[in-house]
N, C-alpha and C positions, 0 to 999 in steps of 0.2 A: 567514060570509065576513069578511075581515079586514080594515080601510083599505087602501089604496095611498098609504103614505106619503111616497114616496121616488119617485114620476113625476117625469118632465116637467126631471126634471136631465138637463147636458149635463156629459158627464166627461171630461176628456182624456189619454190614453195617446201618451204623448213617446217620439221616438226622440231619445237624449242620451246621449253616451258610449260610441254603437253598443250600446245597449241598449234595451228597453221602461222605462218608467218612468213608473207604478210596472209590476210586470213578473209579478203577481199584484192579481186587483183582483174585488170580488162587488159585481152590481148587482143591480136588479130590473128586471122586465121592462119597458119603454118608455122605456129610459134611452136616450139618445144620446153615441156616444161619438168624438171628436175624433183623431185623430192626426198632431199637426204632426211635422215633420222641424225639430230643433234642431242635427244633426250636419251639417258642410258637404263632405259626399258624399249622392249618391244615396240612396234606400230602397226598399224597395219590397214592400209592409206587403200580404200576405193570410194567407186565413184558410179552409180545405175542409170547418171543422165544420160538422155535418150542417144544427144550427139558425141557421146564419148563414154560410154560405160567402159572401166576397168578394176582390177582386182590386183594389187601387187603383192598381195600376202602378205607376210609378219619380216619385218627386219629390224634390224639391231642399230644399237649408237653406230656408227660411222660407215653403216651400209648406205647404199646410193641404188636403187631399182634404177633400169633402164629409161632414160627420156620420154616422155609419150608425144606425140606428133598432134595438138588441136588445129584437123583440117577443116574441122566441119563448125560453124557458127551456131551459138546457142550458149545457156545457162550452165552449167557443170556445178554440182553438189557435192563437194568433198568430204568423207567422212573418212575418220580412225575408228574400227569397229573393238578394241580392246580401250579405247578411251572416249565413249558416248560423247560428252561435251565438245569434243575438237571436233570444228568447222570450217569450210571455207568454201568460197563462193568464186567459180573464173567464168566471165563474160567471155564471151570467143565472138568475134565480129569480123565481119568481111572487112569493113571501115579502116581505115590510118587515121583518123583523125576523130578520137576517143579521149578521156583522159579520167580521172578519180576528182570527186568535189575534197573542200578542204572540211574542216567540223564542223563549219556554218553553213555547209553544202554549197560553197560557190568555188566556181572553176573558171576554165580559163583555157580554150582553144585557137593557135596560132596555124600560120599557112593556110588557111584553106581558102581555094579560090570563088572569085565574086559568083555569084550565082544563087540560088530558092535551092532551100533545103530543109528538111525534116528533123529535126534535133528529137532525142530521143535522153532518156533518164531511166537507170533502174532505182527502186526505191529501196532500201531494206526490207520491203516487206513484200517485195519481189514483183509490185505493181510497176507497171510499164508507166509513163511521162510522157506525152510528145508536143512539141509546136513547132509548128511553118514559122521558119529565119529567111530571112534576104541579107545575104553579104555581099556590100557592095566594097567596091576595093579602095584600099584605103584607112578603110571606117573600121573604128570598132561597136560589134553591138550587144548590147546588154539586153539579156531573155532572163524573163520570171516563170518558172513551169509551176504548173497547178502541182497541187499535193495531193 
């Protein structure tokens, strides 16, 4: 089993500009995550994935719904239902050792120790990624995932 490095944070998902922000985000599992209202209209922030359906109703500029607790790993689909276009996307992983690609889709993972592992990518288009890594200690390795 691996640390849990990355508990017990509280991370907050902004509606600003009638958008999510940031409006793609990966946590781990027991993270808590915030969503004040920054726009000075209504919002009204849920969410029908399977590992975390919720409903926070309609709040106002500088209302703040209660935290919600992502214990459970999986996809999360965030929608504003008075603002169709607002999206956003939370990955929830059991994993510590995750991170976001930069525009050209490359990244950059430190700490983890030597050993076979499964690397895994979500796509934008919500297709899964995966390839068999060997990190051996010391080294750094560079992985190309199929598209």
């Amino acid at each position: 089993m691996y640390p849990k490095l990355r508990t017990g944070k509280t991370l907050t998902i902004s509606q600003r500009g009638y958008q999510f922000r940031p409006a793609v985000l990966a946590v781990q599992t027991g993270t808590s995550v915030l969503f004040p209202n920054q726009d000075d209209e209504f919002h009204h922030v849920f969410s029908y994935s399977k590992p975390h359906p919720f409903d926070l109703g309609r709040f106002l500029q500088g209302e703040t719904p209660g935290a919600r607790v992502l214990a459970k790993p999986g996809l999360l689909k965030i929608y504003c239902e008075i603002h169709k276009h607002m999206r956003c996307r939370v990955l929830v992983l059991d994993s510590p050792w995750f991170t976001l690609t930069d525009s050209k889709g490359r990244f950059k993972l430190t700490g983890i120790p030597p050993g076979e592992y499964e690397i895994k990518a979500l796509l934008p288009s919500e297709k899964e990624v995966k390839s068999k890594i060997t990190i051996l200690d010391g080294k750094t390795v560079t992985v190309q995932l199929p598209r």
